[in-house]
MMTF fields as JSON, N, C-alpha, C and O atoms, coordinates in Angstrom:
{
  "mmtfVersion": "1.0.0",
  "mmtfProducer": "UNKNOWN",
  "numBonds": 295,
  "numAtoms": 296,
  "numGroups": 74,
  "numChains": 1,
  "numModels": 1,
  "chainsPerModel": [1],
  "groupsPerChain": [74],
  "chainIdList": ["A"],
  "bondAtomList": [4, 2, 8, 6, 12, 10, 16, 14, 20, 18, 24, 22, 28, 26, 32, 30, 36, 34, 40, 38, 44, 42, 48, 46, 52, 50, 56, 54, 60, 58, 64, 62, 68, 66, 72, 70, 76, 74, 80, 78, 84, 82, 88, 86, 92, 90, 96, 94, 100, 98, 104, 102, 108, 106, 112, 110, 116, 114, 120, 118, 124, 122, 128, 126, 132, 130, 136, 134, 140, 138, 144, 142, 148, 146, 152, 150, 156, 154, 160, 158, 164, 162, 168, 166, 172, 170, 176, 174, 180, 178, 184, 182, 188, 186, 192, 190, 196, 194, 200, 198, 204, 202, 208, 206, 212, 210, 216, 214, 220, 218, 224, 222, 228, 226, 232, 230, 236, 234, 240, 238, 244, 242, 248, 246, 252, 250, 256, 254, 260, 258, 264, 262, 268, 266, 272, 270, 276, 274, 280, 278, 284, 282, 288, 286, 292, 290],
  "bondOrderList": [1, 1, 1, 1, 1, 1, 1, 1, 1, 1, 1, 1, 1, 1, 1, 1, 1, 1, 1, 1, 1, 1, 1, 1, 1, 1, 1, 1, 1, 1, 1, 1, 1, 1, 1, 1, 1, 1, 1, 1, 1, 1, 1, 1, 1, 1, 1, 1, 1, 1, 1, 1, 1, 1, 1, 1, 1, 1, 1, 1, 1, 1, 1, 1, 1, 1, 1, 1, 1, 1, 1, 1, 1],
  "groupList": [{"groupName": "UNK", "atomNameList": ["N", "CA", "C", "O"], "elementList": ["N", "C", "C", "O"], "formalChargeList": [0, 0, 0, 0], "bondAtomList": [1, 0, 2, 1, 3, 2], "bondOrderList": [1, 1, 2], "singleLetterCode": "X", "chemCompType": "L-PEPTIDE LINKING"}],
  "groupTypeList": [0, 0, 0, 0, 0, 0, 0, 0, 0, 0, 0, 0, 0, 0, 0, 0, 0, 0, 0, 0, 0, 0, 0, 0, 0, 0, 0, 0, 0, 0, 0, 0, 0, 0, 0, 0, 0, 0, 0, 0, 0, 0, 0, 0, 0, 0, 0, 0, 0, 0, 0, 0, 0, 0, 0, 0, 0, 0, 0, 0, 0, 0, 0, 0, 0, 0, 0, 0, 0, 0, 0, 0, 0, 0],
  "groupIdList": [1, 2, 3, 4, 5, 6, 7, 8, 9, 10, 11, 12, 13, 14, 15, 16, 17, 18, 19, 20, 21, 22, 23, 24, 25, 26, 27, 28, 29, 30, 31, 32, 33, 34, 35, 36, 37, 38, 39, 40, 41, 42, 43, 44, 45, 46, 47, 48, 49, 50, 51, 52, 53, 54, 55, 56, 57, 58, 59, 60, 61, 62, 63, 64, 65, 66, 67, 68, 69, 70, 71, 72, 73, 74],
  "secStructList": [7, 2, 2, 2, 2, 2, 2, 2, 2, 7, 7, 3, 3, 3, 3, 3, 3, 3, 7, 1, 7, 4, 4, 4, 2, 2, 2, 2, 2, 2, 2, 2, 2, 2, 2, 1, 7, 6, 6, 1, 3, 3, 3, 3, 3, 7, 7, 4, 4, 4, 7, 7, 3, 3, 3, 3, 3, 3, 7, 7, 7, 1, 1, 1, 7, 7, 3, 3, 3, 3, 3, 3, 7, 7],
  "xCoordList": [-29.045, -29.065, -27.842, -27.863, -26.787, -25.333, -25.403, -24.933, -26.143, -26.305, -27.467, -27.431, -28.119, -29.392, -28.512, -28.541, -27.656, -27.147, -25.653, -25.029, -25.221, -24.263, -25.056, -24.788, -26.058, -26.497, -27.264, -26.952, -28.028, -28.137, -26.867, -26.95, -25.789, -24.743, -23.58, -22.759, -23.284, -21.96, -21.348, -21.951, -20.255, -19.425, -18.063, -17.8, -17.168, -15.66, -14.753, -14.756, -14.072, -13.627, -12.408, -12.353, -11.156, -10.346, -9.495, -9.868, -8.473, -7.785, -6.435, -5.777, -6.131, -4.838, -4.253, -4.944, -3.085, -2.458, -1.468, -0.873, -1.172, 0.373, 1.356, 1.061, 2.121, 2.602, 4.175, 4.509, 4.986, 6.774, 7.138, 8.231, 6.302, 6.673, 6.779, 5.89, 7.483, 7.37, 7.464, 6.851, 8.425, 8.548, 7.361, 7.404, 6.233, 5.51, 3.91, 2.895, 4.268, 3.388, 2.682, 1.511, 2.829, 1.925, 1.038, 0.011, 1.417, 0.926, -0.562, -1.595, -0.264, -0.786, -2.38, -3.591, -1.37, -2.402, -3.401, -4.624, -2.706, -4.047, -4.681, -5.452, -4.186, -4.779, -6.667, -7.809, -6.305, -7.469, -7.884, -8.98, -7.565, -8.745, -9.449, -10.348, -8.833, -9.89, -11.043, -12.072, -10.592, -12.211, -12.825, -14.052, -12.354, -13.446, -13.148, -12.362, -13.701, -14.027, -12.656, -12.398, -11.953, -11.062, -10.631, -9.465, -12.003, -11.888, -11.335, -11.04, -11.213, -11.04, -9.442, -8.609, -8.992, -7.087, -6.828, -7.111, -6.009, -5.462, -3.855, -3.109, -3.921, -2.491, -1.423, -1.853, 0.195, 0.22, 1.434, 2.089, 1.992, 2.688, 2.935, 2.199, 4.548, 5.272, 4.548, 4.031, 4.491, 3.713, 4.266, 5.341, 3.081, 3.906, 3.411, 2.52, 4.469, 4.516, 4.921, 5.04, 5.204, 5.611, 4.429, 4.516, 3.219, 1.667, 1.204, 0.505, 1.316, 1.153, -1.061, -1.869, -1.072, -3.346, -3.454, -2.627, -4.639, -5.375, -6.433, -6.999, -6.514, -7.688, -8.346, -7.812, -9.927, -11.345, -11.579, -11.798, -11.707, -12.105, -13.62, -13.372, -15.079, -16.36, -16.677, -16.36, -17.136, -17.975, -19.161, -19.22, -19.942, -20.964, -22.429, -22.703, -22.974, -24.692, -25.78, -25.561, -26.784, -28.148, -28.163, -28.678, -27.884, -28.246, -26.89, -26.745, -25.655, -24.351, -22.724, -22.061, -22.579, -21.488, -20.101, -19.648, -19.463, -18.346, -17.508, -17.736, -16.668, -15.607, -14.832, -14.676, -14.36, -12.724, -12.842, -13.443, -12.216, -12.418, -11.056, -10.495, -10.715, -9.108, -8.984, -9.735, -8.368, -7.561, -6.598, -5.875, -5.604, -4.927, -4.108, -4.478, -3.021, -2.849, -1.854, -1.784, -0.903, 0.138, 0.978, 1.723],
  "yCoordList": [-12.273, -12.839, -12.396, -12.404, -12.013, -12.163, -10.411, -10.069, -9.579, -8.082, -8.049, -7.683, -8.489, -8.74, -9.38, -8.858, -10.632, -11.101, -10.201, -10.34, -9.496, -8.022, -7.432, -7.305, -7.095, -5.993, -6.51, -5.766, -7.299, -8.257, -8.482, -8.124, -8.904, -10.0, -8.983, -9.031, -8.123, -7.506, -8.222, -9.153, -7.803, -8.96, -8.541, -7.742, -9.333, -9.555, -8.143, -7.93, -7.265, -6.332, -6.841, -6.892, -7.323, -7.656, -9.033, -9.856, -8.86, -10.412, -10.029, -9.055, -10.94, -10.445, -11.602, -12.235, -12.264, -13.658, -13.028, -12.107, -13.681, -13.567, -15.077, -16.069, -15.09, -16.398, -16.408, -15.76, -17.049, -16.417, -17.067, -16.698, -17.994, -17.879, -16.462, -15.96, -15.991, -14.59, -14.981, -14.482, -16.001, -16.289, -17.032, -17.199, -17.397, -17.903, -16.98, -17.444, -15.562, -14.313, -14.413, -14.176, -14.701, -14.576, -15.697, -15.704, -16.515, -18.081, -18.152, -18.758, -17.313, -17.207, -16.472, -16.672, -15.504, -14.384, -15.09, -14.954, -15.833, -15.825, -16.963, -17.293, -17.768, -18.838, -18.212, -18.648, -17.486, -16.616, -16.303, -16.85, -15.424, -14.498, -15.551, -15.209, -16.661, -17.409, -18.109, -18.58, -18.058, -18.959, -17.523, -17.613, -16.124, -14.853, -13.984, -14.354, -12.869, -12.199, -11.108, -10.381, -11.023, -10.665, -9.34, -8.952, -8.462, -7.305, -6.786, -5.611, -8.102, -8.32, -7.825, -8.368, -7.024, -6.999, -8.504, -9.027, -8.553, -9.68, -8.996, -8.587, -9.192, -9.124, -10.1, -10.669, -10.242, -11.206, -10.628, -9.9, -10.766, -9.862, -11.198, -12.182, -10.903, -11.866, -12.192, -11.235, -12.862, -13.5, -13.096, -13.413, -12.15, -11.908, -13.09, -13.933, -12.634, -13.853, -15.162, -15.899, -15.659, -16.89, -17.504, -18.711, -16.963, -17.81, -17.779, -16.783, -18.549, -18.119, -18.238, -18.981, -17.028, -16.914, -16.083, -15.322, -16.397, -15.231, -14.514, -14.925, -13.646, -12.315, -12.293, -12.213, -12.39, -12.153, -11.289, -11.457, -9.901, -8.822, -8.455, -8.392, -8.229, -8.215, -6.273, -5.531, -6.101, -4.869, -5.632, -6.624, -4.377, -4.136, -4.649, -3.946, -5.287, -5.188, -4.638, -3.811, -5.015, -4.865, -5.789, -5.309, -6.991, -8.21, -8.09, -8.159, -7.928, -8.411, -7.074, -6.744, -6.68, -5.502, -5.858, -6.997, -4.819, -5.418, -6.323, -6.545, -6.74, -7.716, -8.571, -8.638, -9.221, -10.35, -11.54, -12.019, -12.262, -14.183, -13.99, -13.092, -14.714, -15.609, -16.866, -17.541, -17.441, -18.662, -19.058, -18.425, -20.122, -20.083, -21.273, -22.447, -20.822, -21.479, -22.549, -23.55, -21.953, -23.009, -22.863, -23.779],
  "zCoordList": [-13.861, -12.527, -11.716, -10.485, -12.42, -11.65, -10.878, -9.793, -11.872, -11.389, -9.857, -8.682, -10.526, -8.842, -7.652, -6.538, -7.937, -6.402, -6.272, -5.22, -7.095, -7.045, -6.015, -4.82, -6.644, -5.8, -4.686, -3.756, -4.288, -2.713, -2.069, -0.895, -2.344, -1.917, -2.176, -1.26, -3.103, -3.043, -4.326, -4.86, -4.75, -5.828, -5.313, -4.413, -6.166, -6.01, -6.402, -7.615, -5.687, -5.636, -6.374, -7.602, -5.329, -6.041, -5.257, -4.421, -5.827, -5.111, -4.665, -5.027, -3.829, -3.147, -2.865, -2.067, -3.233, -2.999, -2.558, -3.118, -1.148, -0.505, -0.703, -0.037, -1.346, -1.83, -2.285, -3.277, -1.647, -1.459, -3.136, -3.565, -4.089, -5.716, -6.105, -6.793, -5.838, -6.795, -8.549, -9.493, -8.514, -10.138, -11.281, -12.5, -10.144, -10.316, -10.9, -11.418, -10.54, -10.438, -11.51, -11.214, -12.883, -14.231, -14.344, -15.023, -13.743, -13.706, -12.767, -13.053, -11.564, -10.912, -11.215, -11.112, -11.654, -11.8, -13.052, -13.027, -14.105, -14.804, -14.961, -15.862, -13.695, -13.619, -12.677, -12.82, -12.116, -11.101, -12.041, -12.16, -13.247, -13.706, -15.076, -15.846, -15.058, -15.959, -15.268, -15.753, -13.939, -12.828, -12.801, -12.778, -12.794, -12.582, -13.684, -14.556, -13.723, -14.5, -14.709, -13.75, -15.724, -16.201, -15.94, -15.872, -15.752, -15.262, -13.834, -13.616, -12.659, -11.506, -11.161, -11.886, -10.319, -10.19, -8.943, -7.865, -10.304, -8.821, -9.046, -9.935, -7.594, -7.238, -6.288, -5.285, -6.773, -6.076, -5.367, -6.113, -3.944, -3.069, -2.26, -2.19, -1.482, -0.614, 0.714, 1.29, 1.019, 2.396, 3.727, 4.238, 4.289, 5.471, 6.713, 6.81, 7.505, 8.491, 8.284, 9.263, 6.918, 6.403, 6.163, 5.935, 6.147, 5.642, 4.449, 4.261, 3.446, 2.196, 2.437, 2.994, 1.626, 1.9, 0.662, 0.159, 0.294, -0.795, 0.095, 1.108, -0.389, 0.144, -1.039, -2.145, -0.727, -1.706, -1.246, -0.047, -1.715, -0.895, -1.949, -3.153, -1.543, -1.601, -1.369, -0.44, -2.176, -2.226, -0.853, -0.126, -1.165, -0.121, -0.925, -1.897, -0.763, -1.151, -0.342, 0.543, -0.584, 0.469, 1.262, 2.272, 1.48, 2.858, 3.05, 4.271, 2.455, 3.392, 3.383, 2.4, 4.632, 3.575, 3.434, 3.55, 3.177, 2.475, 3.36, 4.549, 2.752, 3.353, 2.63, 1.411, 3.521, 2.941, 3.132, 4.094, 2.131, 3.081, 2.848, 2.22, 3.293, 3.697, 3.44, 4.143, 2.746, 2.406, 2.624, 1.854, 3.509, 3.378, 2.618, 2.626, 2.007, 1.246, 1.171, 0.458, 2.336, 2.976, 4.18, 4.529]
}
């Protein structure tokens, strides 16, 4: 089922947390890849503008193409 709405819907490319914990970076990171799939890069980089947000960045499918959500996080 998860390959069919891949390929309708797109899936999870990779992750991008902007978040000024830098010391916090391992914590982070594998706290994300136990809600997704392990194979996923997350990365975690200093917050510009002073907005701490994650980026979901989405491949492309057949009904929707690619793209990003935004979170923000503080």
């Amino acid at each position: 089922m998860d390959s069919v709405k891949a390929l309708l819907f797109g899936s999870v490319e990779k992750i991008v947390v902007h978040c000024a914990s830098a010391g916090v970076e391992k914590a982070i990171r594998n706290h994300i890849r136990c809600k997704f799939s392990p194979s996923i890069p997350v990365s975690v980089e200093p917050p510009m503008l002073g907005v701490e947000y994650m980026q979901v960045h989405y491949s492309g499918g057949l009904l929707r193409g690619a793209h990003a959500d935004v979170m923000v996080l503080g």
